[in-house]
N, C-alpha and C positions, 0 to 999 in steps of 0.2 A: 570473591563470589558471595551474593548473598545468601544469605540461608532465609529461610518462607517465611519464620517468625520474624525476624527483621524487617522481611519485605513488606507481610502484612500489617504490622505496625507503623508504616510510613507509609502506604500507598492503597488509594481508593481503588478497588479491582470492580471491574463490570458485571455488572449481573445482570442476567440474561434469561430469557425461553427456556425451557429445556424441552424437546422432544425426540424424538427417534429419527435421524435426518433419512430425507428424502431415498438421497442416494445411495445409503446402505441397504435399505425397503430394496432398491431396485437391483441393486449388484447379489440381494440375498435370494431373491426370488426369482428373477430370471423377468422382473414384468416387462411388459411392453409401455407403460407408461409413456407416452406422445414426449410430456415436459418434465423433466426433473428440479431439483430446486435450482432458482439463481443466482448465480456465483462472482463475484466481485474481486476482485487482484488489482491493490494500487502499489506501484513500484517508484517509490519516492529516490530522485537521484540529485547531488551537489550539485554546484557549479555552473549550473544553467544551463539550457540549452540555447543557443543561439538560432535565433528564427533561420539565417540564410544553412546551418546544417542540417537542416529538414530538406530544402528547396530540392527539388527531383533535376537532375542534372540532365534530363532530354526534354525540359520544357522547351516551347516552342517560344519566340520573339517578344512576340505578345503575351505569352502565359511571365517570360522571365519577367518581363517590364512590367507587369502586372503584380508579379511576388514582392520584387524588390520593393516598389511604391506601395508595397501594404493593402492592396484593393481589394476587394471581396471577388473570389473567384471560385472553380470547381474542376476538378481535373479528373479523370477517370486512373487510375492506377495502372493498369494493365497495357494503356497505350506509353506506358513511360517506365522507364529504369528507376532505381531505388537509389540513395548515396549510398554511399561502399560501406558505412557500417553496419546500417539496415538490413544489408545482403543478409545475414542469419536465420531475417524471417521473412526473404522472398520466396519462398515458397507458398507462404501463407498470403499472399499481397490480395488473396480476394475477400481477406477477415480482415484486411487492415484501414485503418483509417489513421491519416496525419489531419489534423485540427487544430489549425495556425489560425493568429487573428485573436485570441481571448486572451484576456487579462488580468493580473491579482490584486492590484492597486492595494485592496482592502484588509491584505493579509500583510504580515510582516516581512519586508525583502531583503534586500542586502546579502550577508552572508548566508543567516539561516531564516529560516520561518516558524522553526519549532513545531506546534502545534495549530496556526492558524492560518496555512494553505490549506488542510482539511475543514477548516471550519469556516473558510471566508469572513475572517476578524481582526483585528487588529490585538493581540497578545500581549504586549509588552516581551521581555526578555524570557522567555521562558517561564513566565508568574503563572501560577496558580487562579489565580484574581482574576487574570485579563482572557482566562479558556470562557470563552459567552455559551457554548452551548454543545452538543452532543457532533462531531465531525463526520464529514457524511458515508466513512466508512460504517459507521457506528449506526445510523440511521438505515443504512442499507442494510445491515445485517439485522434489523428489526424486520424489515421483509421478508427475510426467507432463516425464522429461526434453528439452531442447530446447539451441540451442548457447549462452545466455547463460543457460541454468539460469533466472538472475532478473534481473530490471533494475528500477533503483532511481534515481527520478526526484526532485528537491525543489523545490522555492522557499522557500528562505529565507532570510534576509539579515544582517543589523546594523544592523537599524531604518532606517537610511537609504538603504541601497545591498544589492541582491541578490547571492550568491554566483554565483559563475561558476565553469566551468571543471569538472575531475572532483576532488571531496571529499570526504569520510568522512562516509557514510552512517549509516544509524538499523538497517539491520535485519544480523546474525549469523551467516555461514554457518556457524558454531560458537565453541564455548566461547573466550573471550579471543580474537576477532578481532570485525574489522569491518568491515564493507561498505565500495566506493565507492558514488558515488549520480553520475549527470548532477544539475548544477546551473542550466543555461541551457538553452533550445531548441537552440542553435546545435549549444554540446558535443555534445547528446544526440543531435542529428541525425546530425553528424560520425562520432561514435562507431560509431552502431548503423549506419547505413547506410555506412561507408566502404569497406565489398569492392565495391560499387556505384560511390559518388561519387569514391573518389580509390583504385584495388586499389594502388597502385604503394603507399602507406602501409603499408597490411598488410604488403608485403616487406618496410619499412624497419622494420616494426613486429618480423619475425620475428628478423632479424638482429639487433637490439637487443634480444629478448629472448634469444636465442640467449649473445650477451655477459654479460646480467645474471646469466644462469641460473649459467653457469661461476664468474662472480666470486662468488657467493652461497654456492653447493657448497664453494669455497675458505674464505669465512669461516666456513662453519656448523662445521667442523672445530677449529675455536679456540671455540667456542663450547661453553656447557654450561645444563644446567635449562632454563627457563623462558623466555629468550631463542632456544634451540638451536630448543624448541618453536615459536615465533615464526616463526623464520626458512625454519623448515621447511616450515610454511605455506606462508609465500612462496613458497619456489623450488617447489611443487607447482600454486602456483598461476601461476606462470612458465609451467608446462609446460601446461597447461590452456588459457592464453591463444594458445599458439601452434598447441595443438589447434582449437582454435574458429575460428581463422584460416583454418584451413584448408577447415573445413567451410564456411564463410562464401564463401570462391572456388567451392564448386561450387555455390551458390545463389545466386549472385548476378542469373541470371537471373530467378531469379523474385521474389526481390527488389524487382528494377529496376521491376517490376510494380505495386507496393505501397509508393512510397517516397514519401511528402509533401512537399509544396511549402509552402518556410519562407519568411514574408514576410524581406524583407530589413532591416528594422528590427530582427531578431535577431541580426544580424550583431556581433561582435565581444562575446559576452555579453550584448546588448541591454538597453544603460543605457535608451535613452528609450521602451524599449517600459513598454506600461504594466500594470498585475498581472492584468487579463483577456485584454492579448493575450501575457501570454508562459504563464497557462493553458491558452489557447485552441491556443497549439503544442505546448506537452506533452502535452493531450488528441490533439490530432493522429499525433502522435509515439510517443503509448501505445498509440493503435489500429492504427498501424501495424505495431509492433513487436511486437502480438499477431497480427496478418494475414497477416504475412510468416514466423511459425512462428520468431521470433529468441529468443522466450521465449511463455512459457505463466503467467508469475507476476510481476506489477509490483507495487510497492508506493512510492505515489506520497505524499509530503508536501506536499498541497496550500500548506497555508500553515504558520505556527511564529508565536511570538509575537514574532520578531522578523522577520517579513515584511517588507517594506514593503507598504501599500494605498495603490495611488493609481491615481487614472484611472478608478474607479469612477462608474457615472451618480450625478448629483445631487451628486458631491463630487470631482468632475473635478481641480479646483485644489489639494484636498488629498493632505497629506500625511499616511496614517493609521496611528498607531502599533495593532497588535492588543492589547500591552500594555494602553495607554491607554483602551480599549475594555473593556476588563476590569475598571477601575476607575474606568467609568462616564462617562468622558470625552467629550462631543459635539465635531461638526466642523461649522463653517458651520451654526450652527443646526441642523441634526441629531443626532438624540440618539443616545446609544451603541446602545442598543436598535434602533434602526432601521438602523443603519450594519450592527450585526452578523449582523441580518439579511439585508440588502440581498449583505455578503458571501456567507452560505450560501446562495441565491438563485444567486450567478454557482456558488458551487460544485454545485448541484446540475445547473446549465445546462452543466457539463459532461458527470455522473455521465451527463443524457440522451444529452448527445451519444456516448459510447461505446456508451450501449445501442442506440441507432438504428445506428448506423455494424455496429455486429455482426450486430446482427437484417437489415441488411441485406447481410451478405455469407454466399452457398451455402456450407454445409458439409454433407457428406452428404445426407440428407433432408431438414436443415432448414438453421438458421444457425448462427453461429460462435458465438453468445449461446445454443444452450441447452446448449452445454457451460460457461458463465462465471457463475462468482459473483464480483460486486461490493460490495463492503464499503466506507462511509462512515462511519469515526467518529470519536468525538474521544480524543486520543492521551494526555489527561491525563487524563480522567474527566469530570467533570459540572460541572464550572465553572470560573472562571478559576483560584482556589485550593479547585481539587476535593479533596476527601477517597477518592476512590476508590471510593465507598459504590456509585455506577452508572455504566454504560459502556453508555450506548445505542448500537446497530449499525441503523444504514438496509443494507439486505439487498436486492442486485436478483439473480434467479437465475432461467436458462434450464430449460425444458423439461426438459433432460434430470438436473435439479440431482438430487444424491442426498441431498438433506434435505427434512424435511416442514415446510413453511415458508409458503409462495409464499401472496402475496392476504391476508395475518392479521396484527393488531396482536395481539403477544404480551407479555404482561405476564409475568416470573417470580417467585416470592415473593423478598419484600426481604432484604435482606444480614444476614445472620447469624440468620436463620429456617430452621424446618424444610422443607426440597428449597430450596432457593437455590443459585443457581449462580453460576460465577464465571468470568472470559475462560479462565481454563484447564480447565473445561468445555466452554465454544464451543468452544474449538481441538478440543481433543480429539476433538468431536465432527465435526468438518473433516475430521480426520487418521482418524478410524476408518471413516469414510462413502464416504472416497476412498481407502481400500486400506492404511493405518497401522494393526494392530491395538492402538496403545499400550494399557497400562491407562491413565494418565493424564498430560498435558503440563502441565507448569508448577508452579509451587508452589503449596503450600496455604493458605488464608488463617488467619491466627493466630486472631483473632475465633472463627473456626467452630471449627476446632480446640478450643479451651479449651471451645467449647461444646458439644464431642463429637458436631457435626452433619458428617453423612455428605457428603464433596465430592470423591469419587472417582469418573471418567470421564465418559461423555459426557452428553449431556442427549440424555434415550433417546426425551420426547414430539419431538424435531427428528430425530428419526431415521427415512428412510424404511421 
């Protein structure tokens, strides 16, 4: 595990806003307030999804022929059944939106994508160098500021053993830097609620950054270029940290309100917890941390292709590599296909659990969920060695969402066709709907380009 002086000494941390978030104003006072702040959840998953396990299994003749050949189409939800592992959030199927047809070409595919599915870029191998610019969870939470700006949750590990502790995260507060991310319940817990569980830390936290901040300021003076840049981050983001501490001691009331109860089996990084219950805390921990007004924007790595799966029903005793599942590999006589289903399945039995948990907490007029779009998709594209060609988005989104979405399996024309769209369209269309007027986020895909087909801004039939 790391300790914070280590971490700080290796990693650029974000600095952000600080105000008194929306949502606590509203749960402290009882207001009637119409809109509360807006809230963002992207749940970044391995291995791809493949286009045909989205397809709604009571499409008619015409709609299947229509799917299969990739056409632009629109389907109402309500007149159709869900695939069987969707079921978790048929309930919700009039906030949901499937959004087939976009593409990543421009971010890195394959295996992993690192940090340049968020950012619509091409990265290199996880470089430093090759992050272009601020990822759009990062830009969305410039929208609706709060005191951790964003929080950034993972599970992922080294095949056998889960990372712990706080490590260098996947998503960009800007060009040539990188996130931290909580890597365990525990951390995350610690972390986010510790003006609550332990205030006397925040002092020892201030003081200690207080030192680092000087020692920093001292070297950046010796320093020049690129590095000077670097560092500079840093010590702004020093001063950010001790900003946020602060706001944290005057909420800590209401915090205390809102703070989740972590089985004790997460204690110490939680080696023998097993991969649904150290989800089952981070879902805990993210609803939290959206409740409590400590951010407005997570962006959670459910799993990575070096997860560990284990503890899963029916394959209890295993030990599941996600790679290995990618290349077809069964466990205990179950087949990959079933395993990786049976995964998306627990992952989806989360996605409900946040949407219940919101839908039932007062904000204004209604709940905390129709300010919240949730985003479930897969972080490489469309399969285990995806080409990029599609980036299905599972879309759960409240009442008061500002896209025209909600209840509809949308189909978009296929990649490198005339009106085709690409994730840095979605974005864009995120960032324009919630107060960004970019012309457009992210790079252009080459393909299209060469083929003089028009892929600038948002997608205007998602626009309210």
């Amino acid at each position: 595990m790391h300790n914070r002086r280590n971490f700080l000494k290796s990693s650029a941390l974000a600095a952000g806003a600080f105000t008194l978030p929306t949502s606590l104003s509203v749960l402290a006072a009882g207001s009637t307030a119409r809109v509360g702040p807006r809230r963002f959840v992207f749940i970044r998953k391995s291995n791809g999804i493949r286009p045909n396990e989205l397809a709604l299994p009571t499409f008619t003749d015409e709609e299947k022929s229509l799917d299969a050949k990739k056409q632009p189409m629109e389907v109402d939800l309500d007149k159709h059944e869900l695939p069987e592992w969707l079921r978790p959030i048929d309930p919700y199927k009039a906030n949901l939106s499937i959004l087939q047809g976009l593409s990543c070409k421009m971010s890195e595919n394959g295996h992993w994508s690192y940090s340049s599915v968020m950012g619509a870029y091409k990265s290199g191998r996880n470089s430093l160098s090759g992050i272009k610019r601020a990822t759009i969870d990062f830009e969305l939470a410039k929208l609706s500021p709060s005191p951790f700006e964003h929080v950034e949750l993972s599970l992922t590990g080294s095949y056998s053993t889960f990372r712990t502790g706080i490590v260098s995260g996947y998503s960009a507060p800007g060009p040539h830097q990188r996130n931290y991310c909580y890597a365990d319940p525990q951390t995350a817990y610690n972390e986010l609620f510790k003006s609550v569980i332990n205030p006397g830390a925040v002092d020892s936290d201030n003081a200690m950054l207080e030192f680092l901040q000087s020692e920093e300021v001292f070297k950046s003076e010796k320093l020049l270029g690129y590095e000077k840049l670097k560092l500079s981050n840093h010590i702004s983001s020093i001063e950010a940290i001790r900003a946020r501490n602060k706001k944290l001691e005057k909420m800590s009331d209401s915090i205390a309100r809102h703070i989740p109860e972590l089985n004790p089996i997460h204690a110490e990084g939680g080696p023998n917890a097993s991969t649904p219950e150290k989800q089952k805390a981070m879902t805990d921990i993210l609803v939290a941390a959206l409740v409590t007004g400590l951010t407005n924007v997570v962006t959670y790595t459910i799993d990575e292709l070096s997860t560990p799966i284990k503890g899963i029903k029916g394959n209890e005793g295993d030990h599941i590599s996600i790679h290995e599942l990618g290349h077809n590999g069964g466990y205990s006589g179950v087949s990959a296909e079933k395993i990786r289903e049976k995964i998306r399945v627990g992952h989806m039995e989360q996605v409900a659990t946040i949407v219940e948990r919101l839908k039932a907490t007062p904000e204004g007029k209604g709940s905390m969920f129709d300010n919240t779009v949730v985003m479930y998709f897969p972080e490489n594209g469309e399969g285990h060695h995806s080409k990029g060609t599609e980036a299905p988005f599972v879309v759960l989104s409240g009442d008061n969402c500002k896209l025209d979405m909600a209840g509809r399996y949308i189909r978009l024309p296929h990649h490198a066709t005339e009106g085709h769209k690409t994730i840095g369209n979605w974005y864009t269309t995120l960032l324009n709907a919630y107060g960004n007027p970019i012309e457009h986020y992210g790079d252009f895909d080459l393909e299209m380009a060469r083929k003089k087909l028009d892929q600038l801004g948002s997608i205007k039939q998602l626009m309210a």
